[in-house]
C-alpha positions, 0 to 999 in steps of 0.5 A: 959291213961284214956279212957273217952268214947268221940270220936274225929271226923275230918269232913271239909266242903263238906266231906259226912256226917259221918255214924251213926246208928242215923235214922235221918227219926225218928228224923225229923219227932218228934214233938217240943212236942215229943222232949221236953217230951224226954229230960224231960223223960231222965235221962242222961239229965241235969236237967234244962228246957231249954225251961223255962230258962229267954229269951227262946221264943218258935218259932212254927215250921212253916214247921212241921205245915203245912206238918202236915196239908198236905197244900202246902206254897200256901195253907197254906197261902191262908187259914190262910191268911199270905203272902206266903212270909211271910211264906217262911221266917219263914220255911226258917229261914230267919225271925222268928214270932214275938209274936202275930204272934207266938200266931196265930200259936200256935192257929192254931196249936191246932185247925186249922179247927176252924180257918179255918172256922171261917176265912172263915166265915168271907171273 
């Protein structure tokens, strides 16, 4: 038999999770720009860029951003004036940005003190 280097793994619902030496830590806490420069810098990876494919729509990682910024749900969403509701969805993934929304967020990640301020200058 021909040996293919792939593994077989039964795992059923509420199983513990199957160890690996995968440091997970390390993994959650890369940014969308880390990973996608990984998958560009690896060349194991297939050669397409998944994220200029035609339907692709880039949703920011609404929770990534906001730890980032060290702000609470309540925070967050009292200084870039969207409802905590509204916010919790989008972390939840229970609804996602839709575009002028996703450009807001995208503005705020580059440069939130300047939003910031400038939103509230303007209360």
């Amino acid at each position: 038999m021909k040996k293919t280097g792939l593994v077989s793994v039964e795992h059923n619902p509420g199983d513990p999770p199957i160890k690996t030496t995968t440091d997970w830590a390390a993994v959650d806490a890369l940014t969308d720009e880390q990973i996608e420069a990984a998958v560009r810098d690896d060349p194991d990876a297939a050669p397409i860029n998944f994220f200029e494919q035609p339907g692709f729509v880039r949703v920011p990682n609404v929770k990534k951003l906001r730890e980032r910024l060290g702000l609470t749900q309540e925070a967050f969403a009292a200084t870039y004036r969207i409802p905590v509701g509204t916010l919790r969805d989008w972390e939840q993934c229970r609804k996602f940005p839709d575009a002028p929304a996703r450009a807001y967020l995208t503005v705020i990640a580059r440069n939130p003190g300047a939003v910031a301020s400038l939103l509230g200058e303007a209360a």
